[in-house]
KEZA-370048 format. One record per residue: residue number from 1; residue in one letter; y, x, z of N, C-alpha, C, CB in turn. Coordinates in nm, 3 decimals, always signed. Last residue first. Glycine has a CB too. Example, Ala and Ser with C-alpha at 12.3 -4.5 7.8 and 13.67 -1.06 7.14 Angstrom:
2
  num  residu       nv       nu       nw      cav      cau      caw       cv       cu       cw      cbv      cbu      cbw
    2       S   -0.225   +1.285   +0.708   -0.106   +1.367   +0.714   +0.003   +1.290   +0.787   -0.060   +1.408   +0.572
    1       A   -0.569   +1.319   +0.780   -0.450   +1.230   +0.780   -0.330   +1.320   +0.780   -0.447   +1.131   +0.905
This chain:
134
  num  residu       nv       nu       nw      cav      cau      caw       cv       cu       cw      cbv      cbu      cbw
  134       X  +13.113  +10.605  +10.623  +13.163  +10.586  +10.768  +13.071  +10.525  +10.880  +13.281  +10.499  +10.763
  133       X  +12.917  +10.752  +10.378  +13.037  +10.629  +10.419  +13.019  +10.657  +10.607  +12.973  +10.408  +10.349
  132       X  +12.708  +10.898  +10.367  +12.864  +10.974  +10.324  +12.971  +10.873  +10.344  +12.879  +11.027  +10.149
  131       X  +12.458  +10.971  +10.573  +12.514  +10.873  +10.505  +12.646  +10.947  +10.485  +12.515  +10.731  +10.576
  130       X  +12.255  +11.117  +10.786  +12.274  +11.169  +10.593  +12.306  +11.068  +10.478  +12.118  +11.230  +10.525
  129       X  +12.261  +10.831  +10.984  +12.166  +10.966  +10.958  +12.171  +10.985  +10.809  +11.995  +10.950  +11.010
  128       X  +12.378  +10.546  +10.995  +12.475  +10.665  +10.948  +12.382  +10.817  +10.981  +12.645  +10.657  +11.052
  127       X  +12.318  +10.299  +11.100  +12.278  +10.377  +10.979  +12.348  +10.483  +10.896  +12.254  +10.294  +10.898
  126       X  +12.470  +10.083  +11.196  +12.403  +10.187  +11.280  +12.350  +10.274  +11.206  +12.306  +10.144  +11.366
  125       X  +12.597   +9.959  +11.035  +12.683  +10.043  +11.097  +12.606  +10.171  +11.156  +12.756   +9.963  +11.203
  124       X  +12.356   +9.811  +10.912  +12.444   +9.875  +10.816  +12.558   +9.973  +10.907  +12.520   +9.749  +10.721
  123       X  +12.206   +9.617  +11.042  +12.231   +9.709  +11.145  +12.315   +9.818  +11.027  +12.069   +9.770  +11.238
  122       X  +12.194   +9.394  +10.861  +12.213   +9.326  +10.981  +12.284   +9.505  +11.065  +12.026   +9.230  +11.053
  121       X  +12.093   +9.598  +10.632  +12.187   +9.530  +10.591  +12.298   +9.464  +10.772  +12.092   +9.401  +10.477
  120       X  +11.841   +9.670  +10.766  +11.951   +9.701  +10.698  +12.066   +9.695  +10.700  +11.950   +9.674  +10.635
  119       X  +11.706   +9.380  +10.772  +11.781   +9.457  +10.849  +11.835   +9.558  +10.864  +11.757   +9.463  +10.904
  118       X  +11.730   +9.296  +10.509  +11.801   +9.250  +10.598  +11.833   +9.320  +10.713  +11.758   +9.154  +10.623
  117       X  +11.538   +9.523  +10.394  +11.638   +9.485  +10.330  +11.769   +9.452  +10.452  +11.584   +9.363  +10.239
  116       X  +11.343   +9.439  +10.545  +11.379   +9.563  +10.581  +11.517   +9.560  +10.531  +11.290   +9.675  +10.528
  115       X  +11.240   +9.206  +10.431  +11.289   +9.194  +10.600  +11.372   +9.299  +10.608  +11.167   +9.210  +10.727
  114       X  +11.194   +9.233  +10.222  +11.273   +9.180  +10.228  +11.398   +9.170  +10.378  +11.204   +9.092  +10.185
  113       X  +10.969   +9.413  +10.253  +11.082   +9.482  +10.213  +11.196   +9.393  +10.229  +11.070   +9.532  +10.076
  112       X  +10.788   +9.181  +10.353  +10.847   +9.297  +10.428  +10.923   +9.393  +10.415  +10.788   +9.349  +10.459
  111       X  +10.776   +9.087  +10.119  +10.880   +9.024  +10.217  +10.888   +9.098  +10.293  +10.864   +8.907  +10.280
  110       X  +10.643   +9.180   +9.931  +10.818   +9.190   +9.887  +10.884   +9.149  +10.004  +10.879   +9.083   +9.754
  109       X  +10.360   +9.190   +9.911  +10.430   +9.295   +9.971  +10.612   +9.315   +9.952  +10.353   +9.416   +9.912
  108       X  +10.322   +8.960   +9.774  +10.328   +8.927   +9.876  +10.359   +9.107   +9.971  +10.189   +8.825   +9.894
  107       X  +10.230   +9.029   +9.525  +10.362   +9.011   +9.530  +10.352   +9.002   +9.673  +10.426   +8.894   +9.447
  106       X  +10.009   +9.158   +9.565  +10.091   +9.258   +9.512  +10.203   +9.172   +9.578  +10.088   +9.295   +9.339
  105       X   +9.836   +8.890   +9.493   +9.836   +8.949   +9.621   +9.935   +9.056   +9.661   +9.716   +8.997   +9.638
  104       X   +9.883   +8.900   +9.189   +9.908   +8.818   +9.278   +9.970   +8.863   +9.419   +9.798   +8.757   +9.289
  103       X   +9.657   +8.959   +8.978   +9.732   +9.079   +9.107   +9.843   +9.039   +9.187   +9.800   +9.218   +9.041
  102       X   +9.443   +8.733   +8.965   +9.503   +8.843   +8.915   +9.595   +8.927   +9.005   +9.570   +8.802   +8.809
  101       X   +9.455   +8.519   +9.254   +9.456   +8.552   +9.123   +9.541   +8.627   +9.048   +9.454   +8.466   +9.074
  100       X   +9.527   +8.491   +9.532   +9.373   +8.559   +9.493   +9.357   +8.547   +9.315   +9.221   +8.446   +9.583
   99       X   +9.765   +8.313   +9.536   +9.748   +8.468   +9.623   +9.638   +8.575   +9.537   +9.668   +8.435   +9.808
   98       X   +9.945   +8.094   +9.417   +9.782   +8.143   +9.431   +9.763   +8.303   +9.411   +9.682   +8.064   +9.303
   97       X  +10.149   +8.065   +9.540  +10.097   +7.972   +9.583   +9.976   +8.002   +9.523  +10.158   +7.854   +9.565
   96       X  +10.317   +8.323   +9.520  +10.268   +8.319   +9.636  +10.167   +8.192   +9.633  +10.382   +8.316   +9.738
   95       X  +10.369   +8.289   +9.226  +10.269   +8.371   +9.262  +10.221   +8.378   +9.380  +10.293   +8.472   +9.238
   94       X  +10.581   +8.125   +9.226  +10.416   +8.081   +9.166  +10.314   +8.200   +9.214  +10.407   +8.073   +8.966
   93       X  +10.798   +8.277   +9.350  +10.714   +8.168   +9.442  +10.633   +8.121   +9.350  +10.794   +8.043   +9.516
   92       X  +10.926   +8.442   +9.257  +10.824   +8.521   +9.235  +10.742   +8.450   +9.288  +10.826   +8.646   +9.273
   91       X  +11.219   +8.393   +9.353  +11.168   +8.397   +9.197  +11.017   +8.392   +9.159  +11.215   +8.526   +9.133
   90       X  +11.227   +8.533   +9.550  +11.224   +8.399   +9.575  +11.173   +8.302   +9.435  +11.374   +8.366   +9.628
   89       X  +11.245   +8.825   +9.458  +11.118   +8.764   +9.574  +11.110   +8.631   +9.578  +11.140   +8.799   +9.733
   88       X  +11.418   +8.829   +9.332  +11.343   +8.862   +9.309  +11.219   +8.846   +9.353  +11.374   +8.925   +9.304
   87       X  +11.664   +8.778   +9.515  +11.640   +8.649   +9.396  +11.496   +8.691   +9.344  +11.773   +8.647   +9.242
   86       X  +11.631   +9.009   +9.777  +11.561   +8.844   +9.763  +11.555   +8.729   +9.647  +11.627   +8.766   +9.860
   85       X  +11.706   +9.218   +9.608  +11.568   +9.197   +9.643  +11.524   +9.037   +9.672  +11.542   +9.285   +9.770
   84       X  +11.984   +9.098   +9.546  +11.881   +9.135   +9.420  +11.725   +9.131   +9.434  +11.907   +9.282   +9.376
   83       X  +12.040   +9.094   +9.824  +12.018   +9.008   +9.726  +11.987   +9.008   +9.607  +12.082   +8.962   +9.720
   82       X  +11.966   +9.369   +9.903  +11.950   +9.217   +9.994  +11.924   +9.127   +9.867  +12.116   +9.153  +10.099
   81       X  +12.160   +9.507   +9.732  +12.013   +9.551   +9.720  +11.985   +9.446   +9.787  +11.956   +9.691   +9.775
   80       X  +12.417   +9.377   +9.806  +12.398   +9.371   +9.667  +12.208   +9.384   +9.684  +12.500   +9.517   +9.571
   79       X  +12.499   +9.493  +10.058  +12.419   +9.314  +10.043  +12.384   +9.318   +9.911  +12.531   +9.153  +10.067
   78       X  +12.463   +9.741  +10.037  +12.344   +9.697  +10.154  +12.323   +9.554  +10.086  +12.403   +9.686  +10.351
   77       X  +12.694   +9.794   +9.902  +12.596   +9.810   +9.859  +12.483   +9.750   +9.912  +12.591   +9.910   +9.852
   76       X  +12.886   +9.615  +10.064  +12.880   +9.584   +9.945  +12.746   +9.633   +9.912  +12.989   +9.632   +9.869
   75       X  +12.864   +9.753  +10.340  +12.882   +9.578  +10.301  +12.814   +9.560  +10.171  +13.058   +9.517  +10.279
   74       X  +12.833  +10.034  +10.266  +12.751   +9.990  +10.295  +12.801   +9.784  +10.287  +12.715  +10.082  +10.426
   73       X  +13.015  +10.246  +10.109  +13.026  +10.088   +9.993  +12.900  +10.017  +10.111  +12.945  +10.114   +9.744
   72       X  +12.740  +10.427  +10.132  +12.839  +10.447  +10.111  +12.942  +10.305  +10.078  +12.819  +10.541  +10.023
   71       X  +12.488  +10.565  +10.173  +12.526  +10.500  +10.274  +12.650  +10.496  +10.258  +12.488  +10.541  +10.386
   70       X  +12.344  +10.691   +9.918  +12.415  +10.766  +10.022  +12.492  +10.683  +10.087  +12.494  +10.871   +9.977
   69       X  +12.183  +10.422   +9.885  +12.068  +10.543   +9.914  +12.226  +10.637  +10.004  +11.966  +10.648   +9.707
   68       X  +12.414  +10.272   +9.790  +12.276  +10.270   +9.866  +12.224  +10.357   +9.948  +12.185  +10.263   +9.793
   67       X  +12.515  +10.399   +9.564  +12.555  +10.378   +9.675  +12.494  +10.374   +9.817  +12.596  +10.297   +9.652
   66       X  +12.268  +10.393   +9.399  +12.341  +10.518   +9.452  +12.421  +10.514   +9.583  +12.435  +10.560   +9.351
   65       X  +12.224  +10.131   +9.377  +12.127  +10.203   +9.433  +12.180  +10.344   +9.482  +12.018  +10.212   +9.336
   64       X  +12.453  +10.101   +9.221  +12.437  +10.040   +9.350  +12.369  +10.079   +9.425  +12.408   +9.940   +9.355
   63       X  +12.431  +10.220   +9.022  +12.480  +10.253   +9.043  +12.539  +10.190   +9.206  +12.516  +10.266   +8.937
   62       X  +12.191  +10.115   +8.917  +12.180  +10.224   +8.947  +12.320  +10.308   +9.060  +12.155  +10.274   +8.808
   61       X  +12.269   +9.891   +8.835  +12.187   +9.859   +8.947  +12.161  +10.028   +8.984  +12.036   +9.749   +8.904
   60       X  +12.415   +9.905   +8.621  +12.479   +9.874   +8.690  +12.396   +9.896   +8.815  +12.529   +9.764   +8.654
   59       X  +12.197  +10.018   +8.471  +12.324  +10.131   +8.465  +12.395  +10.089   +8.623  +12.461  +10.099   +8.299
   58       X  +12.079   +9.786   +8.412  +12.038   +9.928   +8.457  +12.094  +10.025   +8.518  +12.010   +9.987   +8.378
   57       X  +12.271   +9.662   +8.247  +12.179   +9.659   +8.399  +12.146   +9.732   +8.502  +12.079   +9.643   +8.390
   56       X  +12.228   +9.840   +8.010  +12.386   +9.810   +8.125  +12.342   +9.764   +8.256  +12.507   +9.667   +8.071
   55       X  +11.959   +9.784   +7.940  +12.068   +9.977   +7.971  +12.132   +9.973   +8.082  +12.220  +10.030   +7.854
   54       X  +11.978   +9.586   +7.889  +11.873   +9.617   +7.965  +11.970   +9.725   +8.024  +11.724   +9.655   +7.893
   53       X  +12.149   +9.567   +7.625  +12.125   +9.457   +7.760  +12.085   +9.500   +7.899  +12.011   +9.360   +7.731
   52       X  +11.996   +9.706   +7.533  +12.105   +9.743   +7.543  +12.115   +9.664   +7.636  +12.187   +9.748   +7.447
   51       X  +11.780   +9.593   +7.432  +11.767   +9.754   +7.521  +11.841   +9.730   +7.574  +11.782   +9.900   +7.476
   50       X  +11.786   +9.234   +7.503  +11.757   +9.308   +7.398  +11.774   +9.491   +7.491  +11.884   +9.256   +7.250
   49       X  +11.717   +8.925   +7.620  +11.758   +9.042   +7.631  +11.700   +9.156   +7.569  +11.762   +9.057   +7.738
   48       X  +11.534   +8.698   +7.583  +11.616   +8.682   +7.453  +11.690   +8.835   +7.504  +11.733   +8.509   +7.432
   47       X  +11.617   +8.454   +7.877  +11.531   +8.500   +7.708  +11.621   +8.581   +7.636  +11.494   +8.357   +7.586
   46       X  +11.560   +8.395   +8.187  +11.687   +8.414   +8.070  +11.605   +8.514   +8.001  +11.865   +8.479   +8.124
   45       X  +11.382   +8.330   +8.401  +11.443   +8.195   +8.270  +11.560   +8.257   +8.218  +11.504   +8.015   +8.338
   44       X  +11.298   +8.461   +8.613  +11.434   +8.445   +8.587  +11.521   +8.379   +8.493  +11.463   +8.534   +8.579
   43       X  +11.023   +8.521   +8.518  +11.083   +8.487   +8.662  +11.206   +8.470   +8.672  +11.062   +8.578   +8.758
   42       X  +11.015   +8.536   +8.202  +10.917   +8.485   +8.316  +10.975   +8.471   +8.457  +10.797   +8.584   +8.329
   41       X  +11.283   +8.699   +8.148  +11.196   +8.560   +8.133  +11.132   +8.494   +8.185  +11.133   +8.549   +8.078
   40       X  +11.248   +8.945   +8.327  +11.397   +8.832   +8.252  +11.293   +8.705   +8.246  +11.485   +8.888   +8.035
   39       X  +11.006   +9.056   +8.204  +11.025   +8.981   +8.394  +11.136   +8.887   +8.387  +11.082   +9.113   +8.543
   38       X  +11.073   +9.110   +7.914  +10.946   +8.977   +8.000  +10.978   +8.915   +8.105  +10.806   +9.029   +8.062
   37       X  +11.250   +9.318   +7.953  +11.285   +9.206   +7.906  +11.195   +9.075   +7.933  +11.300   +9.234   +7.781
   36       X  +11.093   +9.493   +8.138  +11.205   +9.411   +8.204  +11.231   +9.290   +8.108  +11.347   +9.503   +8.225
   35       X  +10.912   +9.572   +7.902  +10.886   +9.539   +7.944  +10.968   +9.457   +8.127  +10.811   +9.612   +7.896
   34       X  +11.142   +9.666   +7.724  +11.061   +9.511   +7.674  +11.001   +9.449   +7.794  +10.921   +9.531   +7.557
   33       X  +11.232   +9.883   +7.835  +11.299   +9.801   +7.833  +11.261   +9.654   +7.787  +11.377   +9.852   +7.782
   32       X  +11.135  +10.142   +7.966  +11.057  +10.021   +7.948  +11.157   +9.898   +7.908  +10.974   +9.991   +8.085
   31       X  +11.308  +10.296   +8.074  +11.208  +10.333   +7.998  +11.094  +10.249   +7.918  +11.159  +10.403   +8.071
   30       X  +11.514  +10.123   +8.156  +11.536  +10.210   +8.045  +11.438  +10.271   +7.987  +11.613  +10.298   +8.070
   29       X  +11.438   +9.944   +8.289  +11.501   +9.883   +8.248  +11.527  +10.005   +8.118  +11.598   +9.824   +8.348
   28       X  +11.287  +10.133   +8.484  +11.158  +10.019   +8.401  +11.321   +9.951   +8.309  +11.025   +9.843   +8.563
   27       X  +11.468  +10.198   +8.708  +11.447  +10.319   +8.576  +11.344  +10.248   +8.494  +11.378  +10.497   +8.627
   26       X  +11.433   +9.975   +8.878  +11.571   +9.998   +8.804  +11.555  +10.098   +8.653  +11.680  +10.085   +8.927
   25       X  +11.185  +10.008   +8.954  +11.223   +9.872   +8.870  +11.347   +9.916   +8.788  +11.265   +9.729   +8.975
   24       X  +11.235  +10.262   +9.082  +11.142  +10.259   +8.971  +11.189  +10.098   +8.913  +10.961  +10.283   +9.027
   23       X  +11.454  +10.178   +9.307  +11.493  +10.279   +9.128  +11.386  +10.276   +9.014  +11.504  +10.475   +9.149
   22       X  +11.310  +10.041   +9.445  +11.424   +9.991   +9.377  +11.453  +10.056   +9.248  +11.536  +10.003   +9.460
   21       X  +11.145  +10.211   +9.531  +11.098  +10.083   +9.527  +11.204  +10.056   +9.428  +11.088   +9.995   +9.665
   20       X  +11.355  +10.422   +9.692  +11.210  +10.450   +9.602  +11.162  +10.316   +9.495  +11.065  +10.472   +9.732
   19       X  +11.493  +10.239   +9.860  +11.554  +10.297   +9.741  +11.432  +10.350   +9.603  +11.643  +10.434   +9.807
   18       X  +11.319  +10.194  +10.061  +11.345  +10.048   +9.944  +11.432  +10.115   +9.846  +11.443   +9.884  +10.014
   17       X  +11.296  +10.421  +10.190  +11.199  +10.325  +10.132  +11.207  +10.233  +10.051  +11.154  +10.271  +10.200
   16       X  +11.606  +10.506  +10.251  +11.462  +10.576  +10.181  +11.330  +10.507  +10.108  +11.393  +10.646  +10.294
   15       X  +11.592  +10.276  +10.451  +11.651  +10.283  +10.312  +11.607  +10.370  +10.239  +11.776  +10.301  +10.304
   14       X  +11.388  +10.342  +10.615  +11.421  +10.238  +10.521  +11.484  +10.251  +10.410  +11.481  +10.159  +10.569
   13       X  +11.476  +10.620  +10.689  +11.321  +10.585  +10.638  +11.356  +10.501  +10.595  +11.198  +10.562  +10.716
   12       X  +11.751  +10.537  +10.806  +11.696  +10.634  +10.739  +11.578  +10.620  +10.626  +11.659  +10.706  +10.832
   11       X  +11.656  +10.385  +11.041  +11.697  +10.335  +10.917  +11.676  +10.404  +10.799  +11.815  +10.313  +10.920
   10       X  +11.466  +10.595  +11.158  +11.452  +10.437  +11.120  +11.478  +10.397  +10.996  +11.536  +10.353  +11.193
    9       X  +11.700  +10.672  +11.241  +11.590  +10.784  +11.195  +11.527  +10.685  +11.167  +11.516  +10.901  +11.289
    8       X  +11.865  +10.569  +11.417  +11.930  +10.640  +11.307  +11.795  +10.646  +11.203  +12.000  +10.803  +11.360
    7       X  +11.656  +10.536  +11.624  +11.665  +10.407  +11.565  +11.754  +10.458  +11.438  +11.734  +10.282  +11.668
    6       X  +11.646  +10.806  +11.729  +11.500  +10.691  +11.653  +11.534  +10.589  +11.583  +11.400  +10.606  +11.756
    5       X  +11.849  +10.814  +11.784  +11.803  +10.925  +11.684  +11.685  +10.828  +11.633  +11.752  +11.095  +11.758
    4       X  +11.861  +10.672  +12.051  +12.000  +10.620  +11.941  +11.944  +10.735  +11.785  +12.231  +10.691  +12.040
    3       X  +11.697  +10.687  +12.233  +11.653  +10.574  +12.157  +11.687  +10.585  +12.021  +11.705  +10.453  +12.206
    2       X  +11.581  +11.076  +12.183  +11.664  +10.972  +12.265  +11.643  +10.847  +12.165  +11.842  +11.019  +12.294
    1       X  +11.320  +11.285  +12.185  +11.401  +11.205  +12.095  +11.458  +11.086  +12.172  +11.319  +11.158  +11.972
């Protein structure tokens, strides 16, 4: 295996990886829609979202994730998942300041997706293994 297949083959796996990650939160907006309506709240201070609310979200983040996943729209899709992952992670700072309570410790697996995210996003050209954009 030459460098330029490993490092294709890399990305690959990443984005593979944070797409997995991404769609279950994303598919929690339709199968679970009360329970997104909480995370709204609690980490994001907006109350009060109802299914439907949820749906379109849903709908919309799915449809980014699509992009996503077939390497397509990469600027757009790559930074959209970046930054959805990081308001989500940056959101989520009471929980880093006490690690050892309740399941806590969980959150602290977002930055290495975060990283992955970025780089990603940083190497988005080089990431063309079973991509349909350019």
């Amino acid at each position: 295996m030459n460098h330029q297949f490993k490092l294709k083959l890399s990305l690959l796996l990443m984005r593979i990886g944070i797409f997995v990650v991404m769609l279950m939160w994303t598919l929690d907006k339709f199968i679970n829609p009360g329970h997104s309506a909480k995370i709204f709240e609690k980490f994001y201070f907006i109350n009060g979202l109802e299914s439907t609310i949820m749906a379109v979200i849903g709908f919309i983040e799915l449809v980014i994730l699509a992009g996503f996943v077939l390497g397509v729209y990469k600027r757009f899709c790559y930074g959209a998942v970046l930054i959805l992952h990081a308001v989500s992670t940056f959101s989520s700072y009471q929980q880093y300041l006490s690690p050892f309570t309740g399941s806590h410790l969980l959150f602290f697996a977002a930055w290495p997706m975060l990283a992955g995210c970025l780089m990603l996003y940083l190497l988005r050209q080089d990431d063309s293994l079973l991509t349909l954009g350019k």
